[in-house]
Each structure stands twice: as structure tokens, then as C-alpha cells.
SESE-278327 format. One record per residue (C-alpha): residue number from 1; z, y, x. Coordinates in Angstrom, 2 decimals. Layout:
BEGIN
<atom num="NUM" w="Z" v="Y" u="X"/>
...
***
This chain:
BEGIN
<atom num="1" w="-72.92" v="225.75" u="-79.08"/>
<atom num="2" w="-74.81" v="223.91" u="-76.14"/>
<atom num="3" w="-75.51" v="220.44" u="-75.82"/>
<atom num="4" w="-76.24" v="218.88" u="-72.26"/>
<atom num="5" w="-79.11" v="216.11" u="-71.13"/>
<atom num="6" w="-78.76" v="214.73" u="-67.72"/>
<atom num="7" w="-77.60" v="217.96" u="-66.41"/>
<atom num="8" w="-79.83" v="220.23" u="-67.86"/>
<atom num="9" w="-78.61" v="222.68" u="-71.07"/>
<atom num="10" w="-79.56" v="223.46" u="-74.18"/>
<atom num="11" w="-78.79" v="225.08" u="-77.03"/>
<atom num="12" w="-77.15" v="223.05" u="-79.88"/>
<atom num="13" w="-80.78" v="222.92" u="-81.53"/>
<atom num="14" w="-82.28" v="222.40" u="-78.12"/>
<atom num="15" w="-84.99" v="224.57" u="-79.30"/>
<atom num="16" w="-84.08" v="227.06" u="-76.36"/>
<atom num="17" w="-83.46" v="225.51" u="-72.48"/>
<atom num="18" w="-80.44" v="227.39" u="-71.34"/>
<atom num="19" w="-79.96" v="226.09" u="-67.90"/>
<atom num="20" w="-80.85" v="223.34" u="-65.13"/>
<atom num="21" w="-78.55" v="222.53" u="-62.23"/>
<atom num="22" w="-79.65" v="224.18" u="-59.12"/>
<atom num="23" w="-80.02" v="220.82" u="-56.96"/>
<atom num="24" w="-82.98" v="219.91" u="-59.67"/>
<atom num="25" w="-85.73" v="218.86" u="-57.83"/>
<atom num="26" w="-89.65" v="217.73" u="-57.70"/>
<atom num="27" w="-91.02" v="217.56" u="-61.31"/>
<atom num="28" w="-89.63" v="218.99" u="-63.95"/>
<atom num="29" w="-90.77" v="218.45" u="-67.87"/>
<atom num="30" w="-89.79" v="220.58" u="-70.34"/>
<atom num="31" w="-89.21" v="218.55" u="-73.38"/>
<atom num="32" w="-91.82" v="219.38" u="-76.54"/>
<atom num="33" w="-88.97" v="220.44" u="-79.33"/>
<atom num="34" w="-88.26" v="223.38" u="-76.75"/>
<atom num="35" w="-89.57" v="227.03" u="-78.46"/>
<atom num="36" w="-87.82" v="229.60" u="-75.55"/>
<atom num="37" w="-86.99" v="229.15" u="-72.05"/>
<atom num="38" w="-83.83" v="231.22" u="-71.61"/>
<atom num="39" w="-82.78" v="233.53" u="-69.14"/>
<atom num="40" w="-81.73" v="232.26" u="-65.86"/>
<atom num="41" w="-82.58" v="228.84" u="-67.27"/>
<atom num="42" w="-84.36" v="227.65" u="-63.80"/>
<atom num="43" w="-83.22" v="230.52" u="-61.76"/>
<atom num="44" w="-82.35" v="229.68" u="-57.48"/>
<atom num="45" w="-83.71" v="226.30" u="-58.59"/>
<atom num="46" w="-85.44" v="226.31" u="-55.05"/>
<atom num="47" w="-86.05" v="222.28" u="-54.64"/>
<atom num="48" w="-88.59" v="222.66" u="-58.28"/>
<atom num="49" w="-91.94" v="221.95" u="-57.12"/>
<atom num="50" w="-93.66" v="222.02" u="-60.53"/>
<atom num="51" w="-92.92" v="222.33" u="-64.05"/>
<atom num="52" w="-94.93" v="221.69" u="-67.44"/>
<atom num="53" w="-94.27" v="223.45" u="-70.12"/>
<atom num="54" w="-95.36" v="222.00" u="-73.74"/>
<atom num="55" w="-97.27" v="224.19" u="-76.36"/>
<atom num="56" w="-94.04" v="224.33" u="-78.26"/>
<atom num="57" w="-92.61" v="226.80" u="-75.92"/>
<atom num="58" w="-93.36" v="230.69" u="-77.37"/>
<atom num="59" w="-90.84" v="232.59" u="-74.85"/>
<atom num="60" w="-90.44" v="232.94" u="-71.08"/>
<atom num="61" w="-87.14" v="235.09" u="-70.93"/>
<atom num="62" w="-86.11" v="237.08" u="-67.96"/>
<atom num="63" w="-85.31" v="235.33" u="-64.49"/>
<atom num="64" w="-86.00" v="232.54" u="-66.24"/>
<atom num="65" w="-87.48" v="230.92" u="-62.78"/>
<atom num="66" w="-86.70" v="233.26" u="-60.57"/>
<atom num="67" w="-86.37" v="232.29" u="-57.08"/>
<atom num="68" w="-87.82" v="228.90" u="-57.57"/>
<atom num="69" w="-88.86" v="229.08" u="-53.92"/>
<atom num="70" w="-90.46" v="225.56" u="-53.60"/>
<atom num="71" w="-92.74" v="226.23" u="-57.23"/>
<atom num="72" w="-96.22" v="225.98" u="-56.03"/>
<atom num="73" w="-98.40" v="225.66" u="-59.28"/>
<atom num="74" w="-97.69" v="226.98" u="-63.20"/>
<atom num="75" w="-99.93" v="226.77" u="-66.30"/>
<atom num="76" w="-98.58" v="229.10" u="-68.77"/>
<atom num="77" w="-99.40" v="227.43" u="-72.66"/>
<atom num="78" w="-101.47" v="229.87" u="-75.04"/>
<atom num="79" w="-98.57" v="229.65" u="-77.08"/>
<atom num="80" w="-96.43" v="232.24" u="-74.91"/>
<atom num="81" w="-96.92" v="235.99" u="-76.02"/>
<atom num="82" w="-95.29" v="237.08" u="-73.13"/>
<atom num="83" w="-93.96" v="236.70" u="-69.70"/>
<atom num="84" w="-89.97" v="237.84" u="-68.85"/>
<atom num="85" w="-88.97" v="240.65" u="-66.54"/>
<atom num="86" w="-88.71" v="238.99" u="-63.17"/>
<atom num="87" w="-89.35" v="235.54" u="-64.75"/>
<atom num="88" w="-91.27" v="234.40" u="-61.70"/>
<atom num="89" w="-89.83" v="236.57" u="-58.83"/>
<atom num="90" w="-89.45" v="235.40" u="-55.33"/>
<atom num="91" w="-91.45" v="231.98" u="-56.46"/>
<atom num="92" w="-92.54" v="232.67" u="-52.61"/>
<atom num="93" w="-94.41" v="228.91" u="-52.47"/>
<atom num="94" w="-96.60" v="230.23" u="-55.75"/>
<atom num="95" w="-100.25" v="229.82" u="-54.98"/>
<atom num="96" w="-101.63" v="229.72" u="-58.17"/>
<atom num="97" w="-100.74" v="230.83" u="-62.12"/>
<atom num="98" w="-102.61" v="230.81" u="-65.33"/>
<atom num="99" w="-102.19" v="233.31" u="-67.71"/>
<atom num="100" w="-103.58" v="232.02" u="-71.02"/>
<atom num="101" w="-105.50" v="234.91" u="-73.31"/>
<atom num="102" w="-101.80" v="234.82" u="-75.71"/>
<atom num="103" w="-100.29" v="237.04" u="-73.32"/>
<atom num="104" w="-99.76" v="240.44" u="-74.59"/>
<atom num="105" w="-97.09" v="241.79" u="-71.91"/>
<atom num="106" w="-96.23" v="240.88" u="-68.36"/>
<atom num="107" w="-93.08" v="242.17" u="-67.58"/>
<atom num="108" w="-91.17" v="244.23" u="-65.44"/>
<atom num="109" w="-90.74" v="242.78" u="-61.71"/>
<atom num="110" w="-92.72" v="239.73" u="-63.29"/>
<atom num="111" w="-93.90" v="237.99" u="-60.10"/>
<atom num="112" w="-92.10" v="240.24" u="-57.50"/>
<atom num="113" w="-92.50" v="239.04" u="-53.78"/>
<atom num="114" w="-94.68" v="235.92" u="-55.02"/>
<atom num="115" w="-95.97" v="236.16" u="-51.69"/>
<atom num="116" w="-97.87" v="232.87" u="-51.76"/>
<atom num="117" w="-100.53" v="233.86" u="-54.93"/>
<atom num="118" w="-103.54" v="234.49" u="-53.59"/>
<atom num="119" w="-105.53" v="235.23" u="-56.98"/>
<atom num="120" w="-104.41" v="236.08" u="-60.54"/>
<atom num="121" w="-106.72" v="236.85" u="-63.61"/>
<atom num="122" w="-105.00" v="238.70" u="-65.99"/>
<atom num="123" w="-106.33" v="237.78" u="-69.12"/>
<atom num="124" w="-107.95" v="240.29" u="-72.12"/>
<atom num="125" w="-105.31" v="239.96" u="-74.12"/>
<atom num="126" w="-102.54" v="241.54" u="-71.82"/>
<atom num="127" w="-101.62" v="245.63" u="-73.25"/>
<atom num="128" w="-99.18" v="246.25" u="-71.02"/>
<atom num="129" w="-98.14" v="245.67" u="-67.69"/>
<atom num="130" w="-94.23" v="246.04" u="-66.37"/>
<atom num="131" w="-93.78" v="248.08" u="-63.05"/>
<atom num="132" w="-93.23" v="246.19" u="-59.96"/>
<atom num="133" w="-94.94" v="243.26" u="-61.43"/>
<atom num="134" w="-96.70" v="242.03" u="-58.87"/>
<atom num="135" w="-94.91" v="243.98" u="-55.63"/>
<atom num="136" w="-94.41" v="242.53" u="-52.62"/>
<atom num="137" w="-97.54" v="239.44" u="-53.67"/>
<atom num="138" w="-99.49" v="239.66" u="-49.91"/>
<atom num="139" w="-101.65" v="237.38" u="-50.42"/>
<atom num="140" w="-103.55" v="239.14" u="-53.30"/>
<atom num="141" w="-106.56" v="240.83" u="-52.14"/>
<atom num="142" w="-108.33" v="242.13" u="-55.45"/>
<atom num="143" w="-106.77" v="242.20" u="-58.67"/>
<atom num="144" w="-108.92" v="243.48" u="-61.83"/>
<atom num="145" w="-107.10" v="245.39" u="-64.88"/>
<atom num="146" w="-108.57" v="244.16" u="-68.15"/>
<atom num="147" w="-109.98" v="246.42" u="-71.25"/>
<atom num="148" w="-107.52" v="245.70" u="-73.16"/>
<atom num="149" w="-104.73" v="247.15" u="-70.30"/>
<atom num="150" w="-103.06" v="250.42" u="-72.63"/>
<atom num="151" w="-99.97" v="250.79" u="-69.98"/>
<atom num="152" w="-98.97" v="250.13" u="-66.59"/>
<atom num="153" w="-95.77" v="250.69" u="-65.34"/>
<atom num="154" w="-95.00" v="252.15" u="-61.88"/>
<atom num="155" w="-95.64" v="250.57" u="-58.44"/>
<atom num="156" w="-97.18" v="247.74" u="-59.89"/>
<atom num="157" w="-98.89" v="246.40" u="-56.88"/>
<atom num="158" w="-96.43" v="247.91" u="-54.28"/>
<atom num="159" w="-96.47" v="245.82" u="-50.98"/>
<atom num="160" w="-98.99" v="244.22" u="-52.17"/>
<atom num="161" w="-100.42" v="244.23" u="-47.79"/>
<atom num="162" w="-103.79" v="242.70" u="-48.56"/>
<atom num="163" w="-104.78" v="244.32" u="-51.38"/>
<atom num="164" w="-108.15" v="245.95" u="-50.91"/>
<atom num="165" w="-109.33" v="247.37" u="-54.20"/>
<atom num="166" w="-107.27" v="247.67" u="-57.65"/>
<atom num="167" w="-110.31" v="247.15" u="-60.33"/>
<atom num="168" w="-110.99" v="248.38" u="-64.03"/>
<atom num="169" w="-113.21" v="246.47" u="-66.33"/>
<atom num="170" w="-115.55" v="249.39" u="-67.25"/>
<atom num="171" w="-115.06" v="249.02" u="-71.21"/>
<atom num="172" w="-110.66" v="250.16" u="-70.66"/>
<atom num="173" w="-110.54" v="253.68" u="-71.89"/>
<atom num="174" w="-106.99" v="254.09" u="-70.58"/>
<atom num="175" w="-107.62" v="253.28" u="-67.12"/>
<atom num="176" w="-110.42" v="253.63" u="-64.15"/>
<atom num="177" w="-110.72" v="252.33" u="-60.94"/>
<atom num="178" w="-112.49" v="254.83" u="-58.40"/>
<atom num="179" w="-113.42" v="253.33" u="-54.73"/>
<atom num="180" w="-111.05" v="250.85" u="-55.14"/>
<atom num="181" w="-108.51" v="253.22" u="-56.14"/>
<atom num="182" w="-106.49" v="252.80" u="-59.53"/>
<atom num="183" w="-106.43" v="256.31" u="-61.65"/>
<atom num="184" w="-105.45" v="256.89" u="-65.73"/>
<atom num="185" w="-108.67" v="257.40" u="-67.87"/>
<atom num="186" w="-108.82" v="261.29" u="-67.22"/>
<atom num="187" w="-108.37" v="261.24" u="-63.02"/>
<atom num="188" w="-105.69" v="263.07" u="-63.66"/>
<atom num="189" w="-102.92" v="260.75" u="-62.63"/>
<atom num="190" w="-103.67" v="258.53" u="-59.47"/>
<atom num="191" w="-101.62" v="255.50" u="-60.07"/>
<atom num="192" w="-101.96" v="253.50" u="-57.14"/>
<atom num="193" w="-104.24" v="253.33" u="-53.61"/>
<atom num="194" w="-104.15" v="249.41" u="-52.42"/>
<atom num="195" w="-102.40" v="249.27" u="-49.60"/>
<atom num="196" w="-104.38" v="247.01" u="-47.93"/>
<atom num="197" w="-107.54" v="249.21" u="-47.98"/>
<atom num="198" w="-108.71" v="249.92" u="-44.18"/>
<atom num="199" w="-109.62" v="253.50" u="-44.96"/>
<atom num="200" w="-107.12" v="255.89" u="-42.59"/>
<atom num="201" w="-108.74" v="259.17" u="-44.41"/>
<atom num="202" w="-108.53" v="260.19" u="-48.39"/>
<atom num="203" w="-109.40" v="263.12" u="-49.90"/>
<atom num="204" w="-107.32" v="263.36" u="-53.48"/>
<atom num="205" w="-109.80" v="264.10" u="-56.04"/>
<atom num="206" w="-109.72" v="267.71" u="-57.38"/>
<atom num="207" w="-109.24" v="266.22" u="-61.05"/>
<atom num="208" w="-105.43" v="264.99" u="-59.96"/>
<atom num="209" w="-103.05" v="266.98" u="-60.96"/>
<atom num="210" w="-99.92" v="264.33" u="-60.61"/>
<atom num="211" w="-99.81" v="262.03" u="-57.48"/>
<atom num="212" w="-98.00" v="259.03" u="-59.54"/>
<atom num="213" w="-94.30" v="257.50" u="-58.03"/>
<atom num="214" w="-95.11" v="255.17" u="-54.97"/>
<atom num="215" w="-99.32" v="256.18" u="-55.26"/>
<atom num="216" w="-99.66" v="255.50" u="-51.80"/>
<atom num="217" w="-96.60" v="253.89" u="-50.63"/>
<atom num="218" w="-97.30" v="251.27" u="-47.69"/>
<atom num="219" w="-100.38" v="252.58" u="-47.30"/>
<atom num="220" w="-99.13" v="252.53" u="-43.34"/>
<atom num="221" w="-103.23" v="252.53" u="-42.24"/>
<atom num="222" w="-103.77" v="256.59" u="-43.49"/>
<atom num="223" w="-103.66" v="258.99" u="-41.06"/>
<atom num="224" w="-104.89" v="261.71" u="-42.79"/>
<atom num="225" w="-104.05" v="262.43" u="-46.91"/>
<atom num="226" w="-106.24" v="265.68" u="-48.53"/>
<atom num="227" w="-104.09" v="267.05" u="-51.44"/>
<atom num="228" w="-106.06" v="269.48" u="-53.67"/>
<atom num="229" w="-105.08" v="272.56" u="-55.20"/>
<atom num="230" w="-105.34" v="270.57" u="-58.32"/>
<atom num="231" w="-101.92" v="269.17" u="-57.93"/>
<atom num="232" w="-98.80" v="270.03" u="-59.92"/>
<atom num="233" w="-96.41" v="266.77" u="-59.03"/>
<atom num="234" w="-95.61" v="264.55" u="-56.01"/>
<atom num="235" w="-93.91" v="261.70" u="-57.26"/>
<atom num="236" w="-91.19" v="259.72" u="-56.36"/>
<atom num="237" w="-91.62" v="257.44" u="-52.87"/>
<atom num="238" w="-95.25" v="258.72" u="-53.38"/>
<atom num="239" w="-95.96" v="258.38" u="-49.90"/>
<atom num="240" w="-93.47" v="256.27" u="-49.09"/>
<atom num="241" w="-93.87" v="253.95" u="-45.33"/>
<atom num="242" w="-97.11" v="255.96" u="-44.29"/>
<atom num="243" w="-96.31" v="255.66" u="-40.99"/>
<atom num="244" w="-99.66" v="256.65" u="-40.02"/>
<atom num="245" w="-99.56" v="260.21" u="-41.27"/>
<atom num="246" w="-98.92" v="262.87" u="-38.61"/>
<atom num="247" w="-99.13" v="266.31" u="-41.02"/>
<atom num="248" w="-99.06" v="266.99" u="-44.56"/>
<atom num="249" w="-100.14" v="270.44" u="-46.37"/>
<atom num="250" w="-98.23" v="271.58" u="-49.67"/>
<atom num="251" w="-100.84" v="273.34" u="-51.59"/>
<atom num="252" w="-99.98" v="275.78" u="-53.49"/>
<atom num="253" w="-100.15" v="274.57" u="-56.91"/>
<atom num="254" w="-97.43" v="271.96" u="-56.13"/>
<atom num="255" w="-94.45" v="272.77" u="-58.04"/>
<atom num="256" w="-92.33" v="269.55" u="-57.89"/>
<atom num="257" w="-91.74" v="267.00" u="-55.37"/>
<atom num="258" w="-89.35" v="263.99" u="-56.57"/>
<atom num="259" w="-86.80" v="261.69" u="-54.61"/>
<atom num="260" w="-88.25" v="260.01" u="-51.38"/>
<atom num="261" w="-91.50" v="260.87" u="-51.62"/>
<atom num="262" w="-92.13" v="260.98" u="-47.76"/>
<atom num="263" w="-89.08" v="258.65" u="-46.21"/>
<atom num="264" w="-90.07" v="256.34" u="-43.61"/>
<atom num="265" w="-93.51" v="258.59" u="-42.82"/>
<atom num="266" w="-92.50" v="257.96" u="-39.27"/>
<atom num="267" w="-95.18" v="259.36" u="-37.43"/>
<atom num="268" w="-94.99" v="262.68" u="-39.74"/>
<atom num="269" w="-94.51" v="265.42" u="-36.94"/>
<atom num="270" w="-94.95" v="268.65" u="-39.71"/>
<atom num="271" w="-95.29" v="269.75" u="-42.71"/>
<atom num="272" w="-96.03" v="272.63" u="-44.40"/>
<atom num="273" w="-95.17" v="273.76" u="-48.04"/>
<atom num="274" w="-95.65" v="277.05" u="-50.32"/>
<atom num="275" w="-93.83" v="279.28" u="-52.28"/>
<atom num="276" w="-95.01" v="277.72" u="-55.47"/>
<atom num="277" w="-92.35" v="274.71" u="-55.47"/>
<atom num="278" w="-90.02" v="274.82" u="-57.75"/>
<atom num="279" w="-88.01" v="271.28" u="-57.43"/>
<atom num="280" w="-87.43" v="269.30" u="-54.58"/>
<atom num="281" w="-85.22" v="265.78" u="-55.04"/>
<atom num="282" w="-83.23" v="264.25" u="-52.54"/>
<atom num="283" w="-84.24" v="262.51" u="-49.23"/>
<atom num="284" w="-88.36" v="263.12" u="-48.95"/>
<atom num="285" w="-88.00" v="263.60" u="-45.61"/>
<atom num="286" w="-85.52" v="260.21" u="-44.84"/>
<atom num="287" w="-86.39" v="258.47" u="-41.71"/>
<atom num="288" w="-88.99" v="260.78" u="-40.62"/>
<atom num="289" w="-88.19" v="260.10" u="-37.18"/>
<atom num="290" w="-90.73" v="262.58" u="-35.63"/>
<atom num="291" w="-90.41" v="265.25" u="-37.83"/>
<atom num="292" w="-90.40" v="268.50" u="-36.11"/>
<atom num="293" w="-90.79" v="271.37" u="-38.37"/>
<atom num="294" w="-90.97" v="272.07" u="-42.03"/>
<atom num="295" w="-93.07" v="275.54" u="-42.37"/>
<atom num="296" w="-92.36" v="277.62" u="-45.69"/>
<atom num="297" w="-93.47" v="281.00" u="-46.56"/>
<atom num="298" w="-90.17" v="283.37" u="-44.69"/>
<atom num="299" w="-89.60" v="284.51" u="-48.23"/>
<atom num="300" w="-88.65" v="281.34" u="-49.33"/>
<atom num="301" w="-86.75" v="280.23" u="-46.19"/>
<atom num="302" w="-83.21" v="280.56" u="-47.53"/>
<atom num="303" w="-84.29" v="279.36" u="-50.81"/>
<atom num="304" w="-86.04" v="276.52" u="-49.06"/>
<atom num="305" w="-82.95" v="275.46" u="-47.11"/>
<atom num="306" w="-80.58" v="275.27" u="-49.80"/>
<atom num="307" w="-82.83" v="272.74" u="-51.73"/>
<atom num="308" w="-80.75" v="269.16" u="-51.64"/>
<atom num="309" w="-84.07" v="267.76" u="-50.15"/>
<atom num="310" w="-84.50" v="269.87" u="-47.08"/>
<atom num="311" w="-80.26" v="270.06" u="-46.20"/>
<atom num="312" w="-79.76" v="268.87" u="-42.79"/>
<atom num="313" w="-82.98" v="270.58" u="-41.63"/>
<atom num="314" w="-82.18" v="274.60" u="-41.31"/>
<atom num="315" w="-82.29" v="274.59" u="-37.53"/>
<atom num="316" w="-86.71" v="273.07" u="-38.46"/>
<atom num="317" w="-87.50" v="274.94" u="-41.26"/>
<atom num="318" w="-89.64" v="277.99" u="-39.94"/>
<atom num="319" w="-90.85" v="280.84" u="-42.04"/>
<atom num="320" w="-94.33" v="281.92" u="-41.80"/>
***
């Protein structure tokens, strides 16, 4: 059962807020008996400028304000536990959020293409952070991961073009930030490289053994990527839009290489792999516009050719 208040819906209770009309504009105030915004509840509501919510509100569902274009401002009530997949996405006009020290879990896609924040503290209490959460938010330039951060999802700050350094408070044993660069605890998984770092040369450290889906996607600035003999795994879109890289070595201890992991690497002219790989996915060489040759070990050529990632490329792929 819903009940219905100058346009905006509630549950019969109206202890959840189930949906406003989308021509709402300016203010909005949620009223105090409200305990859950529902999903979708302010979702394409793109004339909202701000919103209060009261203490009495425990749950921020999914979407709930997605594309709120126009939001520029929300203060989140230490009441809320945690924050909805995409519950803030494409709030482009976002400058500013608080997230109070309740917060356990920000969710998946949470403030996707919230272009407009410029700053975000994520607060002690957070454990676990949803991937994509804060993709696509340019104007972020430094972001620091909490102690009390136990999981973060993929491609968290994908996009994210002014991003210079991804921190780690130095007490988070699950986590570590090296030169600006995000890594698990052991530096044997490297998360994420900010794409907004000006460095156009990395060397990998030889601890990595897994290059982490989208690790250095957007990062459009390298030229030059070292991978050590450490590594085992390539991700997925792991070096997806480095348009600055002209050649990439294979080392031999690579094994796997998963879905994408070099499309739109543009200015990518070779590459060269070893015998050692085992499983290639689909399209890691898509829009590689330059790409000239693939070199494999001739062993491996047929082998190499058959592999759904390299079809399309026999008349490039050279033995050596």
C-alpha cells in the first residue's frame, strides 16, 4: 500500500519515501517519520538542488538519487549505515558530501560520474568499498583509504582524470599506498595507479604477481609500463585507454591475460608475448589502431593464433 503527499510517495506507514515526481524542484525536506529512502525514490529528479535528510532516516537504497543533476550539496545523518549502489550517480552538479563515521559500506557505482566533487573524506568507519564507486569523479585529486578499509571492489577510482595519488592511512593492514599508487597489504596485487599522476614511466614492483582489472586504465600519460617476471595475471581492461604506450613485453611468467586488457592502447605499435600463457580472453587488442605485430615464440604461433583474443590477427603475429 502507498499513500501520496503533494506528489511525492510513500509507503502506507510513510516510514520509507518511495518516489518524488521528476519536475520536483529547489529544496526538498524529507519529512522526520521517514526510516529508508527507497530505490529510485529521487532518481532523474534533475531540477533538486538540495535535500535534508532527518536523523530518522537509517537507509539510502540504490539509485535512490541518481541522476539528480542539479544536487549541489548533501549531509548524510550518522544514522545511515550505508550508502546504495549508484545512490548518487551522475549527481554531476555535486561539489561537496559528508559521510558521517555510521557508514560501514559505500556501494557499488555509489557516486559514479559525480564529476563536480572535488574532495571526499571517507570516514573510519567505512569496511568496504563497492567497485566503480567513485569512477568517472574528475574533479577529485587525492582521495585517502581509511584503516578501517577491509575491501575494495574493482576500478574504484576509474576516470577519476585528476587524481594524483590514491592514499592509505598507515595503521590499514589490508591495504598500502606506494608513490601514490594503491596496492593490497602484501604488494602483491596492484589495485589501482591514479590516472591523473604525470609520471609517463612505471616500473611494476617485483612483489606483483596480479596486475588487478582496470590497474592502469586511463592512465593515457604512460608511455612506458615495466612488467616483472613476478607476474602471473593481467587483468581485465588492465591497461585499458593508455594511449600513450607504444610497446609492451609479456614476461614470461604471465600465464593469463583477461578480456580487454589492452583495447583502446592506440598508440601500441607491438607487442611481444611468451610461451608461458596459458589463457587469453577476448578483445585485448580492440582498437589498437597502430598495432603492427604481435611477436610469440614460432612454437606457439599456431597455438597463439587460434586463441579468441588474437583471431583477426594471423597475417601480424610473427614467430621468433
Amino acid at each position: 500500500m502507498f499513500t501520496d503527499e503533494y506528489g511525492v510517495q510513500y509507503s502506507d506507514d510513510k516510514k520509507t519515501l518511495t518516489k518524488c515526481p521528476k519536475n520536483l524542484k529547489g529544496e526538498f525536506v524529507i519529512p522526520n517519520q521517514v526510516t529508508e529512502i527507497g530505490d529510485r525514490a529521487f532518481y532523474g529528479c534533475s531540477g533538486l538542488i538540495s535535500i535534508e535528510i532527518p536523523n530518522s532516516v537509517v537507509k539510502i537504497e540504490n539509485l535512490a538519487f541518481c541522476r539528480c543533476t542539479n544536487l549541489q550539496s548533501v549531509v548524510i545523518p550518522d544514522t545511515i549505515t550505508s550508502i546504495g549502489n549508484s545512490a548518487f550517480a551522475d549527481c554531476s552538479g555535486l561539489t561537496s558530501v559528508t559521510i558521517p563515521n555510521s557508514v560501514t559500506t559505500i556501494g557499488e557505482y555509489a557516486f559514479l560520474d559525480c564529476s563536480g566533487l572535488t574532495s571526499v573524506t571517507i570516514p573510519n568507519s567505512v569496511t568496504t568499498i563497492g567497485s566503480f564507486a567513485f569512477a568517472g569523479c574528475d574533479g577529485l585529486t587525492s582521495v585517502t583509504i581509511p584503516n578501517s578499509v577491509t575491501t575494495i571492489g574493482d576500478e574504484v577510482f576509474i576516470d577519476c582524470f585528476s587524481l594524483t595519488s590514491i592514499n592509505v592511512d598507515a595503521a590499514n593492514t589490508h591495504y598500502i599506498s606506494v608513490d601514490g599508487v594503491l596496492f593490497n597489504y602484501t604488494k602483491d596485487t596492484l589495485v589501482q595507479c591514479p590516472v591523473g599522476n604525470p609520471r609517463t614511466e612505471y616500473t611494476i614492483p617485483s612483489s606483483v604477481t596480479t596486475i588487478g582489472d582496470g590497474a592502469f586504465s586511463g592512465c593515457n600519460g604512460l608511455t612506458s609500463v615495466t612488467i616483472p617476471n613476478s607476474v602471473k595475471t593481467i587483468g581485465k581492461s588492465a591497461f585499458y585507454n593508455c594511449s600513450g604506450l607504444t610497446s609492451v613485453t609479456i614476461p614470461n611468467s604471465v600465464t593469463t591475460i583477461g578480456d580487454w586488457a589492452f583495447w583502446g592502447c592506440s598508440m601500441l605499435e607491438s607487442t611481444t608475448f611468451s610461451k608461458s600463457i596459458r589463457r587469453i580472453e577476448t578483445n585485448i587488442f580492440a582498437d589498437c589502431s597502430n598495432l603492427k605485430s604481435i611477436y610469440v615464440p614460432k612454437s606457439e604461433k599456431d597455438r597463439f593464433i587460434a586463441m579468441e583474443g588474437l583471431k583477426g590477427w594471423k597475417d601480424e603475429v610473427m614467430g621468433i
